[in-house]
LUMFI-443318 format. One record per residue (C-alpha): x, y, z. Coordinates in steps of 0.02 Angstrom, whole numbers, padded with zeros to 5 digits, always signed. Layout:
XYZ;...
//
This chain:
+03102-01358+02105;+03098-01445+02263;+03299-01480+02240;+03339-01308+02223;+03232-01278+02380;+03338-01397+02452;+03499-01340+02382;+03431-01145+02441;+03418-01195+02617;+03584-01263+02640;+03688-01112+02558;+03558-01029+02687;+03624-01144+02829;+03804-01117+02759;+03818-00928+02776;+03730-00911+02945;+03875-01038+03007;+04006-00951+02907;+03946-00797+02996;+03903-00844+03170;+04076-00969+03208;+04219-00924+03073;+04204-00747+03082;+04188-00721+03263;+04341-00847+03269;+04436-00770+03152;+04415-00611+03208;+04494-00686+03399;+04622-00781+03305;+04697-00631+03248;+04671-00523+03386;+04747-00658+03503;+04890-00663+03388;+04917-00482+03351;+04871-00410+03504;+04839-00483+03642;+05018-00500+03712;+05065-00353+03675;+05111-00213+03822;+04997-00054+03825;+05027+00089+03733;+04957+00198+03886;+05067+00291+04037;+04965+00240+04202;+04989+00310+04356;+04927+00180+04473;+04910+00311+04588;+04783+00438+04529;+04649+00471+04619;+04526+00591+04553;+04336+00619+04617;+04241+00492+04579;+04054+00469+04566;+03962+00286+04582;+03805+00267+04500;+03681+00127+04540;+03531+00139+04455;+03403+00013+04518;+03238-00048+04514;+03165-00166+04625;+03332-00212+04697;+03279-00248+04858;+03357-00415+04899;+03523-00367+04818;+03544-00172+04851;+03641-00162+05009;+03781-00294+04965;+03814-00194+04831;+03825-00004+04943;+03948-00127+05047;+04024-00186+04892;+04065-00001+04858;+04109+00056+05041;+04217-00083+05054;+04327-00002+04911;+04476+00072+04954;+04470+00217+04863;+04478+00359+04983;+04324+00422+05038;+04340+00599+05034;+04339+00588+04837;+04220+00482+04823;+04008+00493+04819;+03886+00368+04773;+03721+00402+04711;+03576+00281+04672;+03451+00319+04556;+03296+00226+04604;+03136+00212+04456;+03001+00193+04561;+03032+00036+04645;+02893-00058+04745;+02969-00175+04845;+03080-00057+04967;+03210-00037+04866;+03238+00160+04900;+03201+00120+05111;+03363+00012+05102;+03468+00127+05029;+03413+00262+05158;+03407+00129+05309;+03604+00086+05237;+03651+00260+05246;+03603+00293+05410;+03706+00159+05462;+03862+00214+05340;+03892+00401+05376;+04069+00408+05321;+04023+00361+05131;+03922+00511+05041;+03775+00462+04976;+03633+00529+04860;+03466+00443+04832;+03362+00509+04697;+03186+00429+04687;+03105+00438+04522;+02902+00432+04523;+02887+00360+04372;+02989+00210+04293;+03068+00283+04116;+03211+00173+04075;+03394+00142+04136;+03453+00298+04011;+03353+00435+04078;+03384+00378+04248;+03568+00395+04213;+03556+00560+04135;+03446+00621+04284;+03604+00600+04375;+03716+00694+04280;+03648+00866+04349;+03706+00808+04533;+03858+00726+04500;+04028+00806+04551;+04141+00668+04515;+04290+00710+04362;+04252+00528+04322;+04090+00438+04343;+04055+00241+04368;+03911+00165+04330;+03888-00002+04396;+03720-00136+04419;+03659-00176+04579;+03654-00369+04560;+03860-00368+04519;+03996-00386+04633;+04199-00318+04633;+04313-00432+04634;+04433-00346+04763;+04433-00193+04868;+04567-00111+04746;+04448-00138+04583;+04380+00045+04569;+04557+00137+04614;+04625-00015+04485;+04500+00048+04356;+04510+00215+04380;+04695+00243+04387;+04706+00216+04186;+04607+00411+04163;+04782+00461+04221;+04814+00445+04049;+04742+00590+03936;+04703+00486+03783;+04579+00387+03881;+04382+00424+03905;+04316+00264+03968;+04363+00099+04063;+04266-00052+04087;+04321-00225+04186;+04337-00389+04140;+04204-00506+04187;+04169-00677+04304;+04021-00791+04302;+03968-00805+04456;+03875-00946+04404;+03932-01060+04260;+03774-01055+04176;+03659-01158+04051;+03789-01343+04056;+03947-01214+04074;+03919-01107+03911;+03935-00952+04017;+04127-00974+04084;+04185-01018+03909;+04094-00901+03833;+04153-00770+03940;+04337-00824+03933;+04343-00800+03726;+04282-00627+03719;+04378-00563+03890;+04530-00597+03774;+04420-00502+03633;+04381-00372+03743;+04574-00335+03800;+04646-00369+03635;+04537-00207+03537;+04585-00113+03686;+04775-00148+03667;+04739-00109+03480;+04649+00062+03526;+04461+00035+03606;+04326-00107+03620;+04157-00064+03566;+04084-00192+03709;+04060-00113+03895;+03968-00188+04028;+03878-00137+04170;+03947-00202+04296;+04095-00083+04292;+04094+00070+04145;+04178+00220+04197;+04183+00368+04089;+04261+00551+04105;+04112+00652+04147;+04179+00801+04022;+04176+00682+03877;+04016+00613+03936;+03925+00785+03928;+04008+00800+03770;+03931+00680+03702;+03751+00714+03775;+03753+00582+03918;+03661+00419+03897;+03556+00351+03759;+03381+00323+03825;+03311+00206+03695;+03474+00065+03669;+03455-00048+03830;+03663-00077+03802;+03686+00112+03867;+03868+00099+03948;+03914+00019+03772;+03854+00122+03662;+03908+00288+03777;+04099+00214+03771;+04080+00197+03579;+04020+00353+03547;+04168+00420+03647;+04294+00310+03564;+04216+00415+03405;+04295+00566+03450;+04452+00503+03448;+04475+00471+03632;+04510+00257+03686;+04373+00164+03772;+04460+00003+03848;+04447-00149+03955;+04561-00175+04088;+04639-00319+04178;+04672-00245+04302;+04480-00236+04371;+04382-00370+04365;+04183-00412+04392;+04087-00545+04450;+03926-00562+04347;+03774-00636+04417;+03696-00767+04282;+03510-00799+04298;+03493-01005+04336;+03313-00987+04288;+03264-00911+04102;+03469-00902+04069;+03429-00886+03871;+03286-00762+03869;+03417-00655+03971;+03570-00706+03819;+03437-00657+03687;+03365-00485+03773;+03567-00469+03797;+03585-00490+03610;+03443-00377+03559;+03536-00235+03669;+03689-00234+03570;+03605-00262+03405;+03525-00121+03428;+03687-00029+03481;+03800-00080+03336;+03632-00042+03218;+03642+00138+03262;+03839+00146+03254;+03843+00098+03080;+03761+00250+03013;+03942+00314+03102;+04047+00222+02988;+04121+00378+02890;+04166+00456+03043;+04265+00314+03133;+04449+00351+03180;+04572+00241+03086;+04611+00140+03219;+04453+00105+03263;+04379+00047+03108;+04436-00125+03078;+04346-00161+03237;+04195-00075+03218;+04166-00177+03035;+04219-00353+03123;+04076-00308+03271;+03953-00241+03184;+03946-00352+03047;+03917-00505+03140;+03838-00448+03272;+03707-00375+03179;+03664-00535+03097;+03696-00677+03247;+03804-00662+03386;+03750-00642+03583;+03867-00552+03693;
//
């Protein structure tokens, strides 16, 4: 009895590593192989420059909230088609009086603050905004993240000039290397995850730092979940559902701040996010384009059972 305990255990211990390391490297093996090299299938205009709306939705963003209205001014995007509004839940630590005390010193960059009295969640904030957005593409981005380079949003942007695309997200940096360097190399492998789906059709992975969507599509398909914390992914996903490409870009890249202290309660809450997504995609599974389904089976699966984004 105690043997096949034993024996139990180990074909236990077997699977979860079969699950959590071969498939995941499998799965990069072959996209690295198959499609990672390979030119885009899209006709960019680098020039294209639609309105554009910037979202920041923050709470208690105090100490970080005007870098990031500079990181956005500094943009060279013009600034006639461009607006920013932040979305603040209730903050109590002057997050909201920095944005206004900013503006007043930034005239020639539009605007909006929206205070929210009570605190409901990242989704509804997002959706609040919606109704005073006039952007043909909006951007949501987090107030602790930085862009790389003044070109980043026109970089981003410019691939909507294609018709078969409904969202873009960037490519991320570790600001900070993380628990003994895990971050950097974990964020190299699935960058080259990331742009491989989206040379293949879409990636089912956004992130927050930079997720811009086409704001016709994202009415479409009724705006922002309010109850799966990875929003901008599962938004993209649900618009790569219609048929419509939701891809990563090298062409803009992120810088990500990494928490030094409690660095893996913020991988597992990370985890829990996109568990969560990829749970409620799967009940999606008869209505995935062909392209897209190979990758929705080699996320989902594994995800759903181990692996932290």
């Amino acid at each position: 009895m105690f043997v096949d305990s034993i024996n139990t255990l180990l074909l236990a211990a077997l699977v979860l590593a079969f699950t959590h390391f071969v498939v995941p490297l499998a799965y990069y093996c072959y996209l690295k192989a198959r499609w990672f090299n390979r030119p885009w299938n899209i006709k960019r205009d680098p020039g294209y420059r639609p309105r554009v709306t910037v979202v920041i939705p923050t709470y208690n963003e105090a100490r970080v909230i005007e870098a990031k209205l500079g990181d956005v001014a500094k943009q060279d995007y013009p600034k006639e088609l461009l607006e920013v509004i932040v979305v603040d839940s209730a903050s109590d630590d002057g997050t909201a009086e920095k944005v206004e005390d900013w503006a007043r010193r930034n005239r020639d960059v539009k605007l909006i603050l929206l205070k929210e009295l009570v605190r409901r969640g990242k989704g509804f904030a997002l959706n609040s905004v919606l109704r005073y957005a006039t952007g043909d593409i909006v951007v949501i981005t987090d107030a602790d993240s930085t862009w790389s380079s003044p070109s980043t949003l026109s970089n981003a942007v410019s691939w909507f000039s294609d018709s078969s695309i409904g969202a873009v997200t960037c490519l991320k940096l570790p600001a900070d290397k993380g628990f003994t360097g895990v971050e950097q190399g974990y964020r190299e492998f699935y960058n080259i995850v990331r742009l491989a789906e989206s040379k293949k059709h879409s990636t089912l992975v956004f992130h927050g730092e930079l997720a811009a969507f086409r704001r016709s599509l994202l009415e479409g398909v009724g705006g922002f979940p309010p109850n799966i914390g990875a929003d901008d992914s599962h938004t993209a996903t649900r618009i790569a559902l219609t048929g419509y490409r939701a891809i990563a870009v090298d062409s803009a890249w992120c810088v990500e701040s990494v928490p030094r202290r409690g660095y893996h309660m913020w991988r597992i809450r990370r985890e829990q996010h996109l568990i969560k997504h990829f749970a409620a995609t799967i009940r999606c599974l008869r209505r995935v384009p062909r392209e897209l389904n190979k990758t929705l089976i080699e996320e989902t699966f594994p995800t759903s059972s181990t692996r932290v984004y």
